[in-house]
C-alpha positions in Angstrom: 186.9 -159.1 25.1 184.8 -157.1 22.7 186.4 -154.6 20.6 184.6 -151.4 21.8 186.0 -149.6 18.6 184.1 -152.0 16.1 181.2 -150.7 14.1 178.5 -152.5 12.3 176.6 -152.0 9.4 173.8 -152.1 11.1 174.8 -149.7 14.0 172.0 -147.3 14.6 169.0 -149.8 13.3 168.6 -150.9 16.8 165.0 -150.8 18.6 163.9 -150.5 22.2 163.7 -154.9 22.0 167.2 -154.8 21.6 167.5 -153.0 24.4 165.5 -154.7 26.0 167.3 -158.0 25.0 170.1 -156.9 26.6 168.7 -157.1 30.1 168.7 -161.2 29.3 164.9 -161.0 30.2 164.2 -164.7 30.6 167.0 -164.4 33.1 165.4 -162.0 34.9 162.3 -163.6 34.9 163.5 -165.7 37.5 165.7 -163.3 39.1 162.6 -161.8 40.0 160.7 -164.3 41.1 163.3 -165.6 43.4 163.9 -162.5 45.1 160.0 -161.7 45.4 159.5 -164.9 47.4 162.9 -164.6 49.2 161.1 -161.0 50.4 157.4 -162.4 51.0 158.8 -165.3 52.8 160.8 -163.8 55.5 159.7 -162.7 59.1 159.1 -158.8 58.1 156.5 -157.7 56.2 157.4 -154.3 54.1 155.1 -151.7 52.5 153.4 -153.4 49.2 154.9 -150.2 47.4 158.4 -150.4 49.7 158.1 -153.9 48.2 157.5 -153.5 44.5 160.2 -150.3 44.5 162.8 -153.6 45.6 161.7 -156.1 43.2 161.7 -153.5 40.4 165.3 -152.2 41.6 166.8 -155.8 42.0 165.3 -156.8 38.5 166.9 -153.4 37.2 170.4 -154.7 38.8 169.7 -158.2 37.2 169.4 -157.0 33.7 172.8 -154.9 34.1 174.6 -157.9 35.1 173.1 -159.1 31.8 174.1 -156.2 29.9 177.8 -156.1 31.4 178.0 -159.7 30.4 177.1 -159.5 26.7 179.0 -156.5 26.4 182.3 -158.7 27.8 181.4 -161.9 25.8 180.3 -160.6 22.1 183.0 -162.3 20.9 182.5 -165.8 21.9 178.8 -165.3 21.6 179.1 -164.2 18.3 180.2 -168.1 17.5 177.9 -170.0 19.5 175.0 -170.8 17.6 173.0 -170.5 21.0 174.1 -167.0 21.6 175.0 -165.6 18.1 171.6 -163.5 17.5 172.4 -161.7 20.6 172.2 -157.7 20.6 175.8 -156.9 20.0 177.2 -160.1 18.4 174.4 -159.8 15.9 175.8 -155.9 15.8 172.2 -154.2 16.2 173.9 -152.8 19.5 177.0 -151.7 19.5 179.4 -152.8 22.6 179.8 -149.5 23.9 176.4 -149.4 24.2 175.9 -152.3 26.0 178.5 -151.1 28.0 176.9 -148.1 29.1 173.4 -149.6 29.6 174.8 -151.7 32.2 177.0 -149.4 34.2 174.0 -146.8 34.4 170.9 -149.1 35.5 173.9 -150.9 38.0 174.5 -147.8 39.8 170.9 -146.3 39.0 169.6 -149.7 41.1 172.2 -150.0 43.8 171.2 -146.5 44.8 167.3 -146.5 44.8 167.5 -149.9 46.1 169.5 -149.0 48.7 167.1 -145.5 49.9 164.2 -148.2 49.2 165.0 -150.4 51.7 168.1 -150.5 53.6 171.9 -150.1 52.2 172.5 -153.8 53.1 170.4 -155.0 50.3 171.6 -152.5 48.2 175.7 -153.5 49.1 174.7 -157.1 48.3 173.5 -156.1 44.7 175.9 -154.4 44.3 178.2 -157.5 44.9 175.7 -159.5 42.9 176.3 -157.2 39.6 180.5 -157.3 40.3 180.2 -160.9 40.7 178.3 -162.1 37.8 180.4 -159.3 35.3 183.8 -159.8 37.0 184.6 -162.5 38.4 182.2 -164.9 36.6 182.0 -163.2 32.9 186.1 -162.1 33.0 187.8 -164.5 35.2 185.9 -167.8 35.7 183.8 -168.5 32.2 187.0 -168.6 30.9 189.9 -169.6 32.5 188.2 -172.7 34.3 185.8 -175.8 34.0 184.7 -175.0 37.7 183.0 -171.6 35.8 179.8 -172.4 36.2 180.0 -173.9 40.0 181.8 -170.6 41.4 179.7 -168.3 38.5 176.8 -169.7 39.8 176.5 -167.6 43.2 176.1 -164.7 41.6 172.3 -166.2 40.1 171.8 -167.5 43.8 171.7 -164.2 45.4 168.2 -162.6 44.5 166.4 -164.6 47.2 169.0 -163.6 50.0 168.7 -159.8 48.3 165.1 -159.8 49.0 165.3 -161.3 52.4 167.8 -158.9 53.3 165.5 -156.0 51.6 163.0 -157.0 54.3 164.7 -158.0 57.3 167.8 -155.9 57.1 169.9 -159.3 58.2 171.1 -162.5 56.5 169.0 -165.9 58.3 169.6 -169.4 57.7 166.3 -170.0 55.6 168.1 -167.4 53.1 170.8 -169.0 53.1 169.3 -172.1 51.6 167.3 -170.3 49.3 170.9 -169.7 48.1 172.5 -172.9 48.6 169.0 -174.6 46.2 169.8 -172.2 43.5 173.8 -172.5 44.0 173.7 -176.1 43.9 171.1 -176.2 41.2 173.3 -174.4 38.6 175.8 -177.0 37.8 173.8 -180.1 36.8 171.3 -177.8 34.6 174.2 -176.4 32.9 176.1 -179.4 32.3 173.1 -181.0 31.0 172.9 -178.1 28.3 176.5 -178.8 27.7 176.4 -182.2 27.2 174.3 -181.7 23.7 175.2 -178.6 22.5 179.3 -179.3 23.3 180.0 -178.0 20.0 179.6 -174.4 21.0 181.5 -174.3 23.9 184.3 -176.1 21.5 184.2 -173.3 18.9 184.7 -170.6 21.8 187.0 -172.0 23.6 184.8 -171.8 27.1 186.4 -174.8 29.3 183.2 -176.1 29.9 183.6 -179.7 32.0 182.5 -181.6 28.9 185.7 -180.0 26.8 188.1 -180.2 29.7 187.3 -183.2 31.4 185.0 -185.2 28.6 181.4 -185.7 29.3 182.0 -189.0 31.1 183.3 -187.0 34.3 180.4 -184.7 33.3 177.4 -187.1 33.8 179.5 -188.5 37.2 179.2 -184.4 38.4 175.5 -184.5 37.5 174.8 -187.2 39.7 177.3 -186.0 42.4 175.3 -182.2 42.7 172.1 -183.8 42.0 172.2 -185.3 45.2 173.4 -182.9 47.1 171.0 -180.9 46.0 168.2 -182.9 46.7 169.5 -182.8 50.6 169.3 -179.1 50.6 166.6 -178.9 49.0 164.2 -180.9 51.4 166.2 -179.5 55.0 164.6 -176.3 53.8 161.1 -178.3 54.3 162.0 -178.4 58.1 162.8 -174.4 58.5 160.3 -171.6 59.3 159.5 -170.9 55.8 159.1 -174.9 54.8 156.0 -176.5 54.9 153.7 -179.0 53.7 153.0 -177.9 50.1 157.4 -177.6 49.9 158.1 -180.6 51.4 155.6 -182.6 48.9 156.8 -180.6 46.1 160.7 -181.0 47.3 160.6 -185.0 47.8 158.8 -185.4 44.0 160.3 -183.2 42.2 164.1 -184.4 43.3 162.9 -187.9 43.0 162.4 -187.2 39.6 165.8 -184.8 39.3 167.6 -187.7 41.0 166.2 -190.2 38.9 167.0 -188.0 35.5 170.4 -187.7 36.7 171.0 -191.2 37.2 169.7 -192.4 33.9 172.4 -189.6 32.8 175.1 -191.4 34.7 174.3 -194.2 33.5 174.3 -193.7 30.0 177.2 -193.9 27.0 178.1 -191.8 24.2 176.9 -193.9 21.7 173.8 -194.5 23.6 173.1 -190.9 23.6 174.3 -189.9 20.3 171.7 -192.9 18.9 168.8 -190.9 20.5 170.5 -187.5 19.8 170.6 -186.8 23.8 167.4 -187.2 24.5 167.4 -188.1 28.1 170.1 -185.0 28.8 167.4 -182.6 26.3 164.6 -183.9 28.8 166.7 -183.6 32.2 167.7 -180.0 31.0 164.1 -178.7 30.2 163.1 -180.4 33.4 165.6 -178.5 35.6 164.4 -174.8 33.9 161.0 -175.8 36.1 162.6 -177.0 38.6 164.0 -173.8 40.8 160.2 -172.5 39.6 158.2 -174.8 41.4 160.5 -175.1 44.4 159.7 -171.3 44.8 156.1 -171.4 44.2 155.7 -174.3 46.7 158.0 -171.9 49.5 155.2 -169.0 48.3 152.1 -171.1 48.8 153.2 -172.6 52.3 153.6 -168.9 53.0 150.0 -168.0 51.9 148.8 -171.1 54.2 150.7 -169.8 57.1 148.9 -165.8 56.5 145.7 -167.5 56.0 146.2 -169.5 59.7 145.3 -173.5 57.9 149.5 -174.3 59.0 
C-alpha cells in the first residue's frame, strides 16, 4: 500500500496532465465507448443531453476507479517498467492526492449520475468503482493468479451501466455485452504477461505466468479464447445483433482463435527466438478487438433506426 506520509522532491511540480493521467485515460477511452453503445443500443431512447450527462458521469466514475487504483498500487508500479512513470510512482502527485481525486469525482459521479438518469445506474457505478479499487486493486491483484479473471468484471460493467441508464432494468443483451468484455480480459492480459513476465516478477503480482508458468498460461488462452468466441457470436442472434455483428464477430474470433492457438502451440524457446512475437501480435490484436465488436453492435443499430434491417 502506498505510504500516504511520503513526500517527493518533486511534490508540488505537478500539472493538470498529471491529473489528468490519473484518470488512466486510455482506459477510459473505452469505458466510454462501451457504455455509450450499451445506452444507444437498448430499447429506450433518452434525451441526447439526458444521454451525454451519463456518459460524462460514467466516464467521471471510470477515471476514479483509476485514480483509487494508482493511489493503492504506487508501490508496485513504481517497479514495473510498464507502470513506473505513472503520476504518483514517478512522485509528480503525491498519494494523498491521488487519493482524494478519486474519492471526490466517485461520489461527485454516483450522485449526478444517479439524478441524471435513474439511481439504478448510479448503484451499479457505484459497485463498479468499489469493485475495481477493493476487491480487484486490494484483495485480488494480489493475493491470487485468478486477479485478472474475477478483477475483470469490474471493466465489463460500463455497457450494462449504460443500458441500465436507459432502460432502468438489467436485459439479457446487457448481460452479454458483459460476459464479451468479462471473458475478453483474461486472454488479452495473459498475452501482455507472457512477454513482459519480468515486471510482474519484480512486484510480486501472482500473475498466471509466475504462479503457474506460462505453459498453463498459453493452455488458459486458448481455453477463454473459445469461450469467448461463443459468446461473442450468440450476441449476433439477440435484438441488438445483426448482420454487420455477426460478420464482424465470426472474422474477428476466427482470427482471435487462430492467434490463440498458434499461442498454444508454441514453446519457450520458440518464443524467446522471435522475442514473443506471436504473443506481441495477439496482444495488440485483442486492444481492437472489444472496439470493433462495439462499433459493429453500433452500426447494426444505425441500420435498424434507418429501417434497411
Amino acid at each position: 500500500m502506498t505510504d500516504l506520509s511520503t513526500t517527493s522532491p518533486l511534490e508540488g511540480e505537478a500539472q493538470f496532465g498529471d491529473y489528468f493521467a490519473l484518470l488512466k485515460p486510455r482506459v477510459m477511452t473505452l469505458v466510454v465507448f462501451t457504455a455509450l453503445v450499451g445506452m444507444l443500443v437498448a430499447p429506450v431512447t433518452l434525451h441526447p443531453f439526458v444521454g451525454f450527462c451519463a456518459i460524462l458521469f460514467i466516464a467521471v466514475g471510470g477515471g476514479a476507479a483509476g485514480a483509487l487504483n494508482m493511489w493503492w498500487d504506487a508501490d508496485i508500479d513504481a517497479v514495473m517498467r510498464r507502470t513506473a512513470k505513472r503520476p504518483v510512482p514517478s512522485g509528480r502527485v503525491t498519494g494523498g492526492e491521488a487519493l482524494a481525486v478519486g474519492l471526490a469525482l466517485s461520489g461527485f459521479s454516483v450522485v449526478m449520475l444517479g439524478l441524471a438518469t435513474n439511481w439504478a445506474a448510479a448503484g451499479l457505478l457505484a459497485f463498479t468503482i468499489f469493485f475495481y479499487a477493493v476487491v480487484y486493486s486490494m484483495w485480488l491483484k494480489r493475493s491470487t493468479p485468478q486477479n485478472i479473471v474475477i478483477g475483470g468484471a469490474a471493466g465489463a460493467f460500463p455497457p450494462m451501466i449504460g443500458w441500465v441508464a436507459a432502460t432502468g432494468s438489467i436485459g439479457l443483451e446487457s448481460v452479454l455485452m458483459f460476459a464479451l468484455i468479462f471473458l475478453w480480459t483474461p486472454p488479452h492480459f495473459w498475452a501482455l504477461a507472457l512477454f513482459m513476465r519480468s515486471d510482474y516478477d519484480d512486484a510480486g503480482v501472482p500473475m498466471l505466468t509466475v504462479t503457474h508458468g506460462r505453459r498453463a498460461t498459453r493452455v488458459h488462452i486458448l481455453a477463454y479464447t473459445i469461450v469467448l468466441a461463443a459468446f461473442a457470436v450468440w450476441l449476433a442472434f439477440t435484438p441488438i445483433g445483426g448482420p454487420v455483428y455477426l460478420v464482424a464477430a465470426v472474422a474477428l474470433n476466427a482470427w482471435f482463435v487462430k492467434g490463440a492457438w498458434e499461442i498454444w502451440r508454441r514453446d519457450e524457446d520458440m518464443a524467446e527466438a522471435d522475442k514473443y512475437l506471436t504473443e506481441r501480435k495477439v496482444f495488440k490484436f485483442s486492444l481492437l478487438y472489444l472496439f470493433l465488436h462495439f462499433g459493429a453492435l453500433l452500426a447494426d443499430a444505425a441500420l435498424r433506426a434507418l429501417g434497411v434491417i
